[in-house]
C-alpha positions in Angstrom: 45.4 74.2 -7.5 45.5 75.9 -3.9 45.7 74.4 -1.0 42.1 74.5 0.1 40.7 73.6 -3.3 39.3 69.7 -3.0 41.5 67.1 -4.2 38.0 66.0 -6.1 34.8 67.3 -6.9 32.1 65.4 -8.9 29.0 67.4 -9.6 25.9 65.8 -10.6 27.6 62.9 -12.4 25.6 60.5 -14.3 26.4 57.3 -16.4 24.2 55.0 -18.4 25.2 52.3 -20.1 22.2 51.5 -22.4 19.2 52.0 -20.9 21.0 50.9 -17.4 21.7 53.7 -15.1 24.8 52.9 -13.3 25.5 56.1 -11.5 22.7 58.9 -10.6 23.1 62.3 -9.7 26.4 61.4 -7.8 28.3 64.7 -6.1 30.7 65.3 -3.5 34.0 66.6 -2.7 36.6 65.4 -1.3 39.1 67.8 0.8 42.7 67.3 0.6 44.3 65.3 3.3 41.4 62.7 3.8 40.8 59.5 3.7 37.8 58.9 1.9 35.5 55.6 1.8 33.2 54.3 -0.6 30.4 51.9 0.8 27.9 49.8 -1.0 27.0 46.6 -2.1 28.2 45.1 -5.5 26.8 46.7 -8.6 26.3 50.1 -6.6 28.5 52.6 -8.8 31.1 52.7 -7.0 33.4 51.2 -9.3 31.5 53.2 -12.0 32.1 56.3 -10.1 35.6 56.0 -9.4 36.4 55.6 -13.1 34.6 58.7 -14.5 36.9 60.3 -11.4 39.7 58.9 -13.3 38.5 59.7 -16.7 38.3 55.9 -17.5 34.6 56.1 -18.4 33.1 59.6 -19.8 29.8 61.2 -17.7 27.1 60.7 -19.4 26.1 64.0 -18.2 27.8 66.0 -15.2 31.3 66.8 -14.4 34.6 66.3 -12.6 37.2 68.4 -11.3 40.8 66.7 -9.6 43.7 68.1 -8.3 42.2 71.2 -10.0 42.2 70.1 -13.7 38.9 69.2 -15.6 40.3 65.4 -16.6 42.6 63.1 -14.6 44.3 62.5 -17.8 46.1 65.9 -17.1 47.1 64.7 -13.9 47.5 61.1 -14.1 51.5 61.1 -12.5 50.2 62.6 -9.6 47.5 60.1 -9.2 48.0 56.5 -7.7 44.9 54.0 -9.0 44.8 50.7 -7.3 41.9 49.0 -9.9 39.8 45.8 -8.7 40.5 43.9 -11.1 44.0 42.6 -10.0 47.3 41.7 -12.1 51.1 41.2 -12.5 53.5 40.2 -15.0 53.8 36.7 -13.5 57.5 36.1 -14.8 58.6 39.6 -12.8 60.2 39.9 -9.8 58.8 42.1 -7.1 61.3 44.4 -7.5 60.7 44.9 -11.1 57.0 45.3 -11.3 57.1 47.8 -8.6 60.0 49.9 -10.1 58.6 49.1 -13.4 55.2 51.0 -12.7 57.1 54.0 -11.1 59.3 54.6 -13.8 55.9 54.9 -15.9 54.5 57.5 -13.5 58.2 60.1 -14.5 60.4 58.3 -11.5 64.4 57.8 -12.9 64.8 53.9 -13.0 67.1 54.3 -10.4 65.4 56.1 -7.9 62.2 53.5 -8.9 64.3 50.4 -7.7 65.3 52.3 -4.2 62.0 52.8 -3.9 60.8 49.3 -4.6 63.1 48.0 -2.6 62.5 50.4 0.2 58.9 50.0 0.3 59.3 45.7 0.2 61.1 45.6 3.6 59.0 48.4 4.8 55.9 46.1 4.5 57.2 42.9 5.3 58.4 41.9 1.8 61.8 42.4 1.3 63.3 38.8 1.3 60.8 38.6 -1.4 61.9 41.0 -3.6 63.9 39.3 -6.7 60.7 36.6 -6.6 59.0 36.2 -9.5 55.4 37.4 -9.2 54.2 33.7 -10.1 55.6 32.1 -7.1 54.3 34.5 -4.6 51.0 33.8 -2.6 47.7 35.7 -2.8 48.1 37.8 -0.7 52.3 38.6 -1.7 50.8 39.4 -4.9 48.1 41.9 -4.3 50.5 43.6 -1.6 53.3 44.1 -4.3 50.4 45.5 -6.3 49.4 48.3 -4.0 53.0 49.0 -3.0 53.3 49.8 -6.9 50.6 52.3 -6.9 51.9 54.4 -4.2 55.7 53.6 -5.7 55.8 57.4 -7.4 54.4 59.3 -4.3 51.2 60.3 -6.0 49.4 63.2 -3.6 45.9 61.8 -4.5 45.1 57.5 -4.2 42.5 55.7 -5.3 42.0 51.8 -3.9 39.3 50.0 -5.1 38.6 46.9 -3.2 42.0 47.2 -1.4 40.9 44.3 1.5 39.6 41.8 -0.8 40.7 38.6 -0.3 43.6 39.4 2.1 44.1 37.4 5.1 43.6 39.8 8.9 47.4 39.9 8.9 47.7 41.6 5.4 44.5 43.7 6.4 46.5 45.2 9.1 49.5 46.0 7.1 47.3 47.4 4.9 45.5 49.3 7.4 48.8 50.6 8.5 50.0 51.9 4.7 47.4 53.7 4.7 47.9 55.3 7.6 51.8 56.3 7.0 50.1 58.0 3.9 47.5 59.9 5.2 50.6 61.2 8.1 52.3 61.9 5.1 49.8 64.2 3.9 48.4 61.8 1.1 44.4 61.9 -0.1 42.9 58.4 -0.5 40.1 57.3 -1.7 38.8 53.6 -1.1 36.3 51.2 -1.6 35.1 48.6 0.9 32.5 46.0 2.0 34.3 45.4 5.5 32.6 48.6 7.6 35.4 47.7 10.7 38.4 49.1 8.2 35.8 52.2 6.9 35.1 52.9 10.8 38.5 53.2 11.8 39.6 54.6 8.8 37.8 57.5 7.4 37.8 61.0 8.0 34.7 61.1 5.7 33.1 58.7 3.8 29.6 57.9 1.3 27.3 55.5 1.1 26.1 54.1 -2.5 23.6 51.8 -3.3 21.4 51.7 -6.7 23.9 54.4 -8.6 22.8 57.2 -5.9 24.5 58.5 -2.7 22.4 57.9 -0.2 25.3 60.0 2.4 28.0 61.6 2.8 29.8 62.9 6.1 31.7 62.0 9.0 31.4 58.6 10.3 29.8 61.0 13.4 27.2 62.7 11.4 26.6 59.3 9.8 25.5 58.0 13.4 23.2 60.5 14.1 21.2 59.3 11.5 20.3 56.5 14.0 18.3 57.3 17.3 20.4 56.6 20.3 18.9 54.0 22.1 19.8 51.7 25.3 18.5 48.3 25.3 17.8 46.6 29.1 16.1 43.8 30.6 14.4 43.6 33.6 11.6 41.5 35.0 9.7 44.9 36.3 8.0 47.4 33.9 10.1 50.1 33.3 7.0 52.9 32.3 8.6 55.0 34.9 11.3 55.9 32.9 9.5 57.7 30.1 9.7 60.8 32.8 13.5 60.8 32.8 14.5 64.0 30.5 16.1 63.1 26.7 14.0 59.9 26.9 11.3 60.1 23.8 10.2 56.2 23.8 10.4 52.8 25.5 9.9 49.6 23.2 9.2 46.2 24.4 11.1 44.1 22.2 10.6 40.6 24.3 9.1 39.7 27.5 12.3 40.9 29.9 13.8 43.6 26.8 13.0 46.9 26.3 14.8 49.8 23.7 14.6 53.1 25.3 14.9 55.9 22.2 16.9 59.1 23.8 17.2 62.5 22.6 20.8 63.4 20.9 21.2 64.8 24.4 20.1 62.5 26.3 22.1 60.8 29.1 22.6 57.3 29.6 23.7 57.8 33.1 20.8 59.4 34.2 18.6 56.4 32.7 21.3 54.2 34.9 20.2 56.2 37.9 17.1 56.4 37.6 16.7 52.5 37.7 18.4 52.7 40.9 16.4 55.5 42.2 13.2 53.5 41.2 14.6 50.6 42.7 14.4 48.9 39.1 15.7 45.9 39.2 18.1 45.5 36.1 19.5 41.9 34.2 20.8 43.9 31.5 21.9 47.7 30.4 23.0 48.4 27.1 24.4 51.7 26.6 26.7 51.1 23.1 26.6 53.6 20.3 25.3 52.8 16.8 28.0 51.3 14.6 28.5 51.7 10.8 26.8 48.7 10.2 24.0 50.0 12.2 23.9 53.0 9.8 24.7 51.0 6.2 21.5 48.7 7.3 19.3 51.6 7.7 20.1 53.3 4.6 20.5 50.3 2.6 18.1 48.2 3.5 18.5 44.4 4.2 18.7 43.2 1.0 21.5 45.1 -0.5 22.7 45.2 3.1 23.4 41.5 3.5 26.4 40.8 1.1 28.1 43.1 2.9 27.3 42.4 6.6 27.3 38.4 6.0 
């Protein structure tokens, strides 16, 4: 493949199981390089998705096309697949498992167990490495688990789930890993329910809910789906406003609250001064951009929204 070929393309891609649509009409690309998220609520497709990607699960109709090759089975020691469904061989030792899974991807045993032992103490793990899998925590366990997808140096990364049920401390060495591999030139995909880790992140990333993408783009473009607005409370009426330029609309949302609705131009300074210039006399000024959430809820909707937001 050359080097401005996407890492992935799906086009189209559909998948029924029965008469259960799991996936509908899903494309996008994914360029080389990025860090790519996957948002949604449980049952979405995601999973789904990710597995036709990695030629787990046939299309029902539609295609896919990584690291320039029609199936991922062509491709598979290039490719690093984190699943969701988490497991070791208890009786293993770090070490092992991770070396063990390199070896299987065309790494020399040797070269596997520098590597495993290499990437242990990079990540905080290395006093653990001759412990068998069964005695290490949670948390031990799943990080030995990604640190034996990415063992081989695969170019291309798929996590699915990566954050679940890791403590904030593992979350940001996790964070971090995922960082040194996107420095290092490494495409990732991953799926999430946290929106704080997809925020700070993704390059790019695609919202799923019902088997359909509902976006994707940049986390910007994915914020100017929402109106800009400034919320502020004040005990006058602020009508006067509505005159200042890039202001389109002022909501009273409770007796001292209003949301003023700006242009993608608009200023929130000159709303600021004009307050002072009218002598308006302000309790509160809200100026903050929307946030992913802010974005996921709108697209979603609240009820697929709230598992993930709770």
């Amino acid at each position: 493949m050359t080097l401005d070929e996407p890492v992935l393309e799906l086009k189209h891609l559909r998948k029924t199981f029965g008469s259960f649509t799991a996936v509908d009409d899903v494309s996008l690309t994914v360029p080389r390089g990025s860090v790519y998220g996957f948002l949604g609520p449980n049952g979405a497709g995601k999973t789904t998705t990710l597995r036709m990607a990695l030629s787990i699960y046939s299309p029902t109709s539609g295609s896919v096309r990584i690291l320039g090759r029609p199936s991922a089975l062509h491709v598979r020691h290039r490719i690093g697949f984190l699943p969701e469904e988490r497991g070791l061989y208890k009786k293993m030792r770090a070490r092992e498992i991770i070396a063990y899974f390199a070896s299987l991807k065309g790494m020399s045993l040797a070269a596997a167990r520098k590597r495993a032992d290499d990437l242990l103490e990079q990540y905080g793990l290395g006093e653990f490495a001759r412990t068998r899998c069964e005695a290490l925590s949670k948390g031990m366990s799943q990080k030995v688990q990604v640190l034996a997808t990415i063992a081989h140096r695969p170019e291309f990364v798929i996590f699915d789930e990566p954050f679940s049920g890791l403590d904030p401390v593992n979350q940001q060495v996790l964070e971090q890993l995922i960082d040194d591999l996107r420095i290092a030139g490494t495409t990732i995909i991953f799926s999430t329910h946290i929106m704080e880790h997809a925020e700070r992140l993704c390059d790019r990333l695609v919202l799923i809910a019902r088997g359909r993408a509902l976006f994707d783009g940049t986390l910007a473009e994915a914020k100017r789906l929402i109106p800009r607005q400034i919320l502020l409370r004040t005990t006058s009426t602020p009508d006067g406003l509505q005159r200042v330029p890039g202001v389109v609309g002022i909501e009273r949302l409770t007796n001292d609250q209003y949301a003023l609705t700006l242009t993608e131009d608009g200023e929130p300074d000159a709303v600021l001064a004009a307050c002072f210039h009218h002598g308006l006399p302000l309790l509160a000024f809200d100026r903050s951009e929307p946030t992913l959430r802010d974005v996921f809820l709108r697209l979603v909707g609240p009820s697929d929204a709230a598992e993930v937001l709770a």
